[in-house]
C-alpha positions as CSV (number, residue, x, y, z in Angstrom):
1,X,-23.3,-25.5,35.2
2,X,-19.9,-25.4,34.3
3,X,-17.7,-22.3,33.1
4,X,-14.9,-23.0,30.8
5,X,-13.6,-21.8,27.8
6,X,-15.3,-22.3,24.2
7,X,-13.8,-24.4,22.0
8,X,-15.0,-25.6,18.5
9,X,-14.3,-29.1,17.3
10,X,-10.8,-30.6,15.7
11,X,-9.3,-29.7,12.6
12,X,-10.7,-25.9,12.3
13,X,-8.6,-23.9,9.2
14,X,-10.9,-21.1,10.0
15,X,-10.6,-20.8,13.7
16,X,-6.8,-21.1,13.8
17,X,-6.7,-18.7,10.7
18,X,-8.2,-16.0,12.7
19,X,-6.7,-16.8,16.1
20,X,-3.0,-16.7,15.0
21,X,-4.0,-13.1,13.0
22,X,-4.7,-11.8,16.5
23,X,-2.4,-13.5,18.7
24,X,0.1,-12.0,15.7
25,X,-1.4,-8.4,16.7
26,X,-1.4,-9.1,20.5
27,X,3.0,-9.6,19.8
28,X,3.6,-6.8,18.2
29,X,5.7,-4.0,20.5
30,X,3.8,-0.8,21.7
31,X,3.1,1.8,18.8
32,X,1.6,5.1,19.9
33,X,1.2,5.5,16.3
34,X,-0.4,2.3,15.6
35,X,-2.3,1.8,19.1
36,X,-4.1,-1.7,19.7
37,X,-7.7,-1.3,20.8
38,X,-9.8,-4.2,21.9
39,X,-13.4,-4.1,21.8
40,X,-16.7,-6.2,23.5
41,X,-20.3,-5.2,23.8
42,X,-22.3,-5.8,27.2
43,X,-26.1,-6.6,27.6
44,X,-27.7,-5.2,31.0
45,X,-30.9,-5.8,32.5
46,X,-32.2,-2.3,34.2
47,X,-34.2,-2.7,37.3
48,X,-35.6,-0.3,39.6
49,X,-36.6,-1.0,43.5
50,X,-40.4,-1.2,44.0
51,X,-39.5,0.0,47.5
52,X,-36.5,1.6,49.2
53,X,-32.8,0.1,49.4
54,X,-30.5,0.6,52.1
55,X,-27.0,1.5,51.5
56,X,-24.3,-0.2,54.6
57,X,-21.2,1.6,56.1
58,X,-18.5,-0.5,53.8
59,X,-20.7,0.9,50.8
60,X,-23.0,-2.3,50.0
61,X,-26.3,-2.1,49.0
62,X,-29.2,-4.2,50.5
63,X,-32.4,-3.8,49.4
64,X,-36.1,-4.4,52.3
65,X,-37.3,-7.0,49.6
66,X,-36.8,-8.8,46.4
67,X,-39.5,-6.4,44.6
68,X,-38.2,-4.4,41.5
69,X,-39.3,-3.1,38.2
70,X,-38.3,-4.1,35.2
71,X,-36.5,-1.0,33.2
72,X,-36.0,-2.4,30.2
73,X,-32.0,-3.3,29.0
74,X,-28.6,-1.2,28.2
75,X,-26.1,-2.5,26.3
76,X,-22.0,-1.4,27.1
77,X,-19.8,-0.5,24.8
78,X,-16.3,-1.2,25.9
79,X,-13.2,0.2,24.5
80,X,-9.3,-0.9,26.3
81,X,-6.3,-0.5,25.3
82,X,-4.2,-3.6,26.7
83,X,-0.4,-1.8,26.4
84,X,-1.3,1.4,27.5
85,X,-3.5,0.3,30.6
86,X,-6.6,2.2,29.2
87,X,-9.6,1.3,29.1
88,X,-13.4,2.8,28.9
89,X,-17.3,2.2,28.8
90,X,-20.0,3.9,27.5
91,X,-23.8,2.4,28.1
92,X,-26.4,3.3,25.4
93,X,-30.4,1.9,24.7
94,X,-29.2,-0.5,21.6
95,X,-26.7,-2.5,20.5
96,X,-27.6,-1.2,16.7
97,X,-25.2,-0.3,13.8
98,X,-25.7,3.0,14.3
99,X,-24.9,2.9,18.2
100,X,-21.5,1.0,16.9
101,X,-20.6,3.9,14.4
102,X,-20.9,6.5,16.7
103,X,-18.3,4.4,18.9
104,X,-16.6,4.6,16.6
105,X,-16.5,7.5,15.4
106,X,-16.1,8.8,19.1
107,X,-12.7,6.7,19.8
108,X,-11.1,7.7,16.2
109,X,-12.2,11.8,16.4
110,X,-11.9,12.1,20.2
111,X,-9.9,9.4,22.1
112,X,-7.3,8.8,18.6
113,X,-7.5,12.0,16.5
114,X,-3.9,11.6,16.0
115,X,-2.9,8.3,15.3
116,X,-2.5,6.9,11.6
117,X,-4.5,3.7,12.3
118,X,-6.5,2.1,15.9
119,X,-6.1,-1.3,15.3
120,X,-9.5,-2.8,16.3
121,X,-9.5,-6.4,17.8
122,X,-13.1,-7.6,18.4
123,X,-15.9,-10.4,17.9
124,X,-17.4,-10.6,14.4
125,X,-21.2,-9.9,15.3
126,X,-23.2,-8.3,12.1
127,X,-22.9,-4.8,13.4
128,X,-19.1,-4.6,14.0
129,X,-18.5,-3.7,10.1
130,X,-17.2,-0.8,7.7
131,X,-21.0,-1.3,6.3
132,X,-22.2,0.2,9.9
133,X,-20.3,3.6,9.2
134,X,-21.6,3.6,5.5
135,X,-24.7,2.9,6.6
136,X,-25.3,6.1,9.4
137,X,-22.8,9.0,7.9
138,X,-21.9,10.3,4.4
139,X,-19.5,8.2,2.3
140,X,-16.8,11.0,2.7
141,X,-16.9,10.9,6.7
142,X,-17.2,7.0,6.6
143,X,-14.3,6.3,4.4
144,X,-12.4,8.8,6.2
145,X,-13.2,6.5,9.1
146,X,-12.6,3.5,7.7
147,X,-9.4,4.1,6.1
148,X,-8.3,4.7,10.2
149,X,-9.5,1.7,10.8
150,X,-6.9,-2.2,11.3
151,X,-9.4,-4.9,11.6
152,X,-9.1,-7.8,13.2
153,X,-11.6,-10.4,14.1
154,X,-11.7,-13.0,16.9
155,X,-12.8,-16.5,15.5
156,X,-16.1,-17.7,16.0
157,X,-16.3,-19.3,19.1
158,X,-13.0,-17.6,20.3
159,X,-14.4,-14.5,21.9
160,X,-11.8,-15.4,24.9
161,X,-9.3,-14.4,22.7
162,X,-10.7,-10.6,23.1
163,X,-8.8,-8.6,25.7
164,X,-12.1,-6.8,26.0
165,X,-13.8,-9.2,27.8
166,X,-11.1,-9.7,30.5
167,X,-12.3,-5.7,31.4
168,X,-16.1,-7.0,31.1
169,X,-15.2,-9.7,33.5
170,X,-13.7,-7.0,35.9
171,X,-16.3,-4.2,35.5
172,X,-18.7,-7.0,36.1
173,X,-16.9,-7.9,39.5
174,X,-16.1,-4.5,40.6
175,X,-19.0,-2.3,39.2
176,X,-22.7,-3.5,38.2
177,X,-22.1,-7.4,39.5
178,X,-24.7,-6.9,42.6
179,X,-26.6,-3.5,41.9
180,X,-29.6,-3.0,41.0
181,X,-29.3,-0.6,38.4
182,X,-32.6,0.9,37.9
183,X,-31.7,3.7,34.7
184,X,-29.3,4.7,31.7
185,X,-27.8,7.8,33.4
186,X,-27.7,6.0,36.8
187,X,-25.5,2.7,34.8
188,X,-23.6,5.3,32.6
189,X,-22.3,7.0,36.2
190,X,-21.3,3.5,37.4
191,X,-18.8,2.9,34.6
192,X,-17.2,6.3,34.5
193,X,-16.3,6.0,38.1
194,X,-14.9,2.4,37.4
195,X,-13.1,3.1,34.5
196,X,-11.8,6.4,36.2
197,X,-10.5,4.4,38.9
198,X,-9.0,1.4,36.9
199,X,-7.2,4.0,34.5
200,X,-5.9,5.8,37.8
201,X,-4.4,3.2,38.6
202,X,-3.3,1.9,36.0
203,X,-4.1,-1.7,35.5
204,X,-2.8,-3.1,32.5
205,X,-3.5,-6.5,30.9
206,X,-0.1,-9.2,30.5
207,X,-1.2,-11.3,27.5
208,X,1.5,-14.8,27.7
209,X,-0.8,-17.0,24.8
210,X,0.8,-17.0,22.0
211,X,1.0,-18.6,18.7
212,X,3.5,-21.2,20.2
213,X,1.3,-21.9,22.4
214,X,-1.4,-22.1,20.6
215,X,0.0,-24.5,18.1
216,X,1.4,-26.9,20.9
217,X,-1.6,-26.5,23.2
218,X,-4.4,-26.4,20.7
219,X,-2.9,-28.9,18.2
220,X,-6.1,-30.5,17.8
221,X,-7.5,-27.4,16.0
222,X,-5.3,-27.4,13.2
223,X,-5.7,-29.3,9.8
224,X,-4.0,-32.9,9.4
225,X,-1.6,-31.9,6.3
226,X,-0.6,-35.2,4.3
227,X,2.9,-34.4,2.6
């Protein structure tokens, strides 16, 4: 198999529309009022050891054989915040609208009470929408919500262009890449002590695509326009 970015074919108005609306957002200078959150969701197989591991001195885990249980999956929720060098992750059962409200709600009343607007940079999967909040709380707490809320989609096949999953690719590496993970609360203590750690030490994300870029680079995307 081959890893490389995904790409959809020539001539896309819609792609390059929604690219350049984020790559506009990923410009703009830092705004504590006006913070830039980017989003990503996880799946995560859980699986415990049918028989005893065995934990090395440098901290690796080896297990006596390749027996394990199935545990069911865990989906992540992951929240950074690019400028700032933030980031977190929460594990929960589902990946439902109502585990994406309460997200929500959680980074606007808790992480952001005091900012005018997050301005929320993620993938356009059917649960990532003002509906979800309507849909779990009363229309007075989810307009309240809302209203705090900046959209702004990635383009279908242009997840890449989430910020998010450059943390995914890292907690992946760093965190749950060769654990066995074989529970909820055991996965959910695994990404507090990463994101601990990364926020610690503060590792930021330098985004250098831009819309130049994109338009010189990724010509092929945009419409032919006959003057």
């Amino acid at each position: 198999m081959k890893k490389c970015w995904c790409i959809p074919p020539e001539h896309n108005a819609a792609f390059v529309a929604a690219m350049e609306e984020v790559l506009s957002v990923y410009s703009r200078p830092y705004d504590e009022k006006r913070p830039v959150i980017c989003m990503d969701e996880k799946p995560v197989q859980l699986f415990a050891s049918a028989r005893k591991s065995i934990r090395s001195k440098d901290g690796r885990t080896t297990y006596e054989d390749n027996e394990y249980i199935r545990n069911g999956t865990a989906s992540i929720f992951l929240f950074t915040e690019p400028l700032n060098g933030w980031r977190y992750a929460d594990a929960q059962e589902h990946r439902t609208r109502e585990d994406w409200a309460k997200q929500i709600e959680w980074l606007l009343t808790e992480q952001y009470p005091d900012t005018e607007k997050v301005v929320l940079v993620m993938d356009n999967l059917n649960t990532h929408s003002i509906a979800s909040l309507y849909q779990i709380f009363t229309p007075e707490k989810a307009f309240n919500l809302a209203s705090r809320l900046e959209i702004h989609y990635t383009p279908k096949h242009g997840s890449w262009l989430d910020i998010a999953e450059i943390e995914l690719s890292a907690l992946g590496r760093q965190c749950i890449g060769k654990e066995r993970i074989p529970d909820l609360e055991t996965l959910r203590s695994l990404l507090k002590s990463w994101y601990v750690d990364r926020n610690n030490k503060q590792c930021g994300v330098e985004w250098h695509f831009t819309t130049f870029d994109a338009r010189t680079k990724l010509k092929h995307l945009y419409p032919i326009i006959s003057i």
